[in-house]
N, C-alpha and C positions, 0 to 999 in steps of 0.2 A: 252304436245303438244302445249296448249295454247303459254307457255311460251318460248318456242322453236321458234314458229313462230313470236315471237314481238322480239325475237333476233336479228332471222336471217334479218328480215325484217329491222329493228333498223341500221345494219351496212351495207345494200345494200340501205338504202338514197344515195343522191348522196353526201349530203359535204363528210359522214364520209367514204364512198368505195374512192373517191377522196382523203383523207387524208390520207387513209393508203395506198392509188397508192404512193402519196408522201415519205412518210414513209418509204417503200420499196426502194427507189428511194435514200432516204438519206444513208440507208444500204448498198445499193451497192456502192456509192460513200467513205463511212467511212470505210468500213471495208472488201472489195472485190478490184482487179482492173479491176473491167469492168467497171469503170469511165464512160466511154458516155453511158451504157445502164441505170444506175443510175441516168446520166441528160436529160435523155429522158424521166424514170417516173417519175420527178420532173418536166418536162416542160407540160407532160400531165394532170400530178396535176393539176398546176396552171393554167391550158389555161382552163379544163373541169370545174375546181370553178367561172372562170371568165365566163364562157358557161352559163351557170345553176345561176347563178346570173343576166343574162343581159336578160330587157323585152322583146325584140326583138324574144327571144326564148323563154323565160320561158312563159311568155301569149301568144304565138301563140299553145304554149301546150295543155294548160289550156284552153283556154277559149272555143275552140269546145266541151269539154265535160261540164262544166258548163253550158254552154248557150242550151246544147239539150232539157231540160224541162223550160218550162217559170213559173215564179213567181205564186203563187197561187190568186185565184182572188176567191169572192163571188160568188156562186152557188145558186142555186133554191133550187136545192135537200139538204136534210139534212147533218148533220155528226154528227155520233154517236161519234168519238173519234180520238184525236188528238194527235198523238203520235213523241215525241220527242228526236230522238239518240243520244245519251251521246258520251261526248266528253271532259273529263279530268277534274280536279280540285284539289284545295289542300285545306288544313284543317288549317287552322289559325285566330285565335281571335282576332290578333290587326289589322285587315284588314274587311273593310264591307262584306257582302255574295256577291254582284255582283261581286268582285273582287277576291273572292275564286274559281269561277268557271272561266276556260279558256276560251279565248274571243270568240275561236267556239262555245264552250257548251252554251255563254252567247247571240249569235246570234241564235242561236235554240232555246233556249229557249223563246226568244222574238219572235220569227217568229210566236210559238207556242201558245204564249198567246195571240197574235194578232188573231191568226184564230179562238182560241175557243171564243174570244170574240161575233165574230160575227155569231155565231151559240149558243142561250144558251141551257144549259141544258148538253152538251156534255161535255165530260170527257179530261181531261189531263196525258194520259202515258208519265209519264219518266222513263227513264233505264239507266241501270249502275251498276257498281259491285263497290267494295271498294278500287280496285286499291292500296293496301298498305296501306290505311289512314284508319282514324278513321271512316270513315261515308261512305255510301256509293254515288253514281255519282248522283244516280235518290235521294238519301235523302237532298242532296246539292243543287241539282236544284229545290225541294221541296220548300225548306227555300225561295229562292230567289224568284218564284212562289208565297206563302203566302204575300211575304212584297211587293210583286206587285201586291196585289189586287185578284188571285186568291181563293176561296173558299176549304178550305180544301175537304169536301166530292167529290170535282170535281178533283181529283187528284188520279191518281190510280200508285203503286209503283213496278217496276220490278226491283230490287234491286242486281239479283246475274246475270245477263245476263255480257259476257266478249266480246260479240262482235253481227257484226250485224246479224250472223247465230243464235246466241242465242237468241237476241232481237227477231227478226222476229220469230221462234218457242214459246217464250212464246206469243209472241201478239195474237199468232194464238190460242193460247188455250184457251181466252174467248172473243175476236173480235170477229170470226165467220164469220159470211154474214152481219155483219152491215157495218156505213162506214165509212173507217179510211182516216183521213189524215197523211201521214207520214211527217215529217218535219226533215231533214237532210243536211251538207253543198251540193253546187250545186255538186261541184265535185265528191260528195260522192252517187248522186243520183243514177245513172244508177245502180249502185253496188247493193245497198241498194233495191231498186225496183228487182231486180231478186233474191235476199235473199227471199224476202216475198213474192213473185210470186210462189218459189219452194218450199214455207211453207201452201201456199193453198188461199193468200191472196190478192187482188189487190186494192191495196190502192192509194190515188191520191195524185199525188208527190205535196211537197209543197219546193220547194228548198230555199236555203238561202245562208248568207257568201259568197259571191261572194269575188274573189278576184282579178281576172285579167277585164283587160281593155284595149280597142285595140287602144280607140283615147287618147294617153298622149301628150300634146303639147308641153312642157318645155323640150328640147332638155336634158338641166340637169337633169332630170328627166325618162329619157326615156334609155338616152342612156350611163347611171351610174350606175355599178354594185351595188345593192342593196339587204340587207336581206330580205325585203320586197318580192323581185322576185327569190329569188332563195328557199322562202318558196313554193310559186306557184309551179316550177318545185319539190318539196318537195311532194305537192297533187298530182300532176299529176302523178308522177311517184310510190306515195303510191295505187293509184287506177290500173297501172296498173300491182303491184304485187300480190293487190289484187284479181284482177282477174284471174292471173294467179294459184293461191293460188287455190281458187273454181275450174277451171279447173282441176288441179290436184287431189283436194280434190273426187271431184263427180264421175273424172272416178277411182278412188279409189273403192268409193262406191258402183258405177255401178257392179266396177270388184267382189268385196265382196258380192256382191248380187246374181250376176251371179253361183259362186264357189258357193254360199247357197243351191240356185235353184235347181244345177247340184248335189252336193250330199246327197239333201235332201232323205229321203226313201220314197219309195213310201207305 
């Protein structure tokens, strides 16, 4: 199921569902004669890549659910543990460990070591599974953690979690009532916080990786399709299949519970 869902999800991005509109498009023009139905999904192609790449729209997207929780700041009250969601990497020797881990995982991770700094004593979760490689996400962000200064015993490892349903279930099995700071990209917050809300847990958002930005001045800048902004629309629209996904998921579950209930024996 895991892997079913990172598929489907994988080719309803917008470049690659836009490539194969194109694709389609070039089909009908090669080897069909419905000729203008063919340049019509090749003009939708290209007009919805040039869409989805322009800031105007891609950060008008983005930046409302980013910007809903604000930056984490020093508190009075304690924090027991600070926990960090894994966010990809790869396994390579001739390259240093900040640069094995992907540049979200590596802005979480710094967000993360910034806050337990300033609470000592509390603890550093990272998660992650092995994703194909040799190591796994939370043992990779380990490394990189150690060689910044981190204390090993202040590092706690959830190593086989594949997503933020499994993250948030183990954190909840020895968090408890202490109190967690979650550290996650902004985009990813909202999502992220009702994962661990419906695992028993309410932990205090600490967002990060910001990516969008509403004042760009440089007309070149702004108004030039760029990979840069069409990653933006990339999060935004990964969050809201995400959430659609949970939707789906829970009245799944709901319904499975229900059918339980009903013909349980008495």
């Amino acid at each position: 199921m895991f892997e079913l869902k990172k598929v489907v999800s994988s080719l309803a991005m917008p470049l690659p569902a836009l490539l194969i509109i194109g694709f389609i498009g070039l089909l009908f023009i090669m080897f069909t004669q419905r000729q203008k139905t063919g340049v019509l999904f090749v003009f939708l192609s290209l007009t919805g890549i040039f869409l989805v790449s322009f800031q105007p729209i891609s950060s008008r997207l983005l930046l409302p659910i980013e910007r809903e929780y604000t930056v984490f700041l020093p508190v009075d009250d304690t924090v027991d543990y600070v926990m960090v969601l894994g966010a990809g990497h790869v396994v390579d020797d001739q390259i240093p460990p900040t640069s094995e881990l992907s540049r979200t995982a590596l802005m979480r991770l710094t967000e993360g070591i910034r806050i337990i700094r300033m609470y000592p004593g509390s603890k550093l979760i990272l998660s992650g599974y092995k994703g194909g490689t040799e190591f796994s996400h939370a043992k990779m962000m380990a490394r990189v953690a150690l060689a910044l200064g981190v204390a090993k015993p202040d590092i706690i490892l959830l190593e086989t979690a594949k997503d933020t349903w499994e993250e948030a279930r183990q954190a909840a099995a020895f968090v408890n009532q202490s109190k967690l700071v979650l550290v996650t990209s902004a985009s990813h917050m909202q999502r992220a916080l009702m994962e661990f809300q419906s695992a028993g847990l309410n932990p205090t958002p600490a967002p990060t990786n910001y990516l969008a930005q509403a004042d760009i001045e440089q007309a070149w800048n702004k108004y030039t399709p760029k990979s840069t902004y069409l990653e933006q629309t990339e999060h935004y629209w990964r969050e809201q299949l995400g959430l659609l996904w949970m939707y789906v998921r829970d009245s799944l579950l709901t319904t499975e519970d229900t059918e339980l209930s009903v013909s349980r024996p008495e």
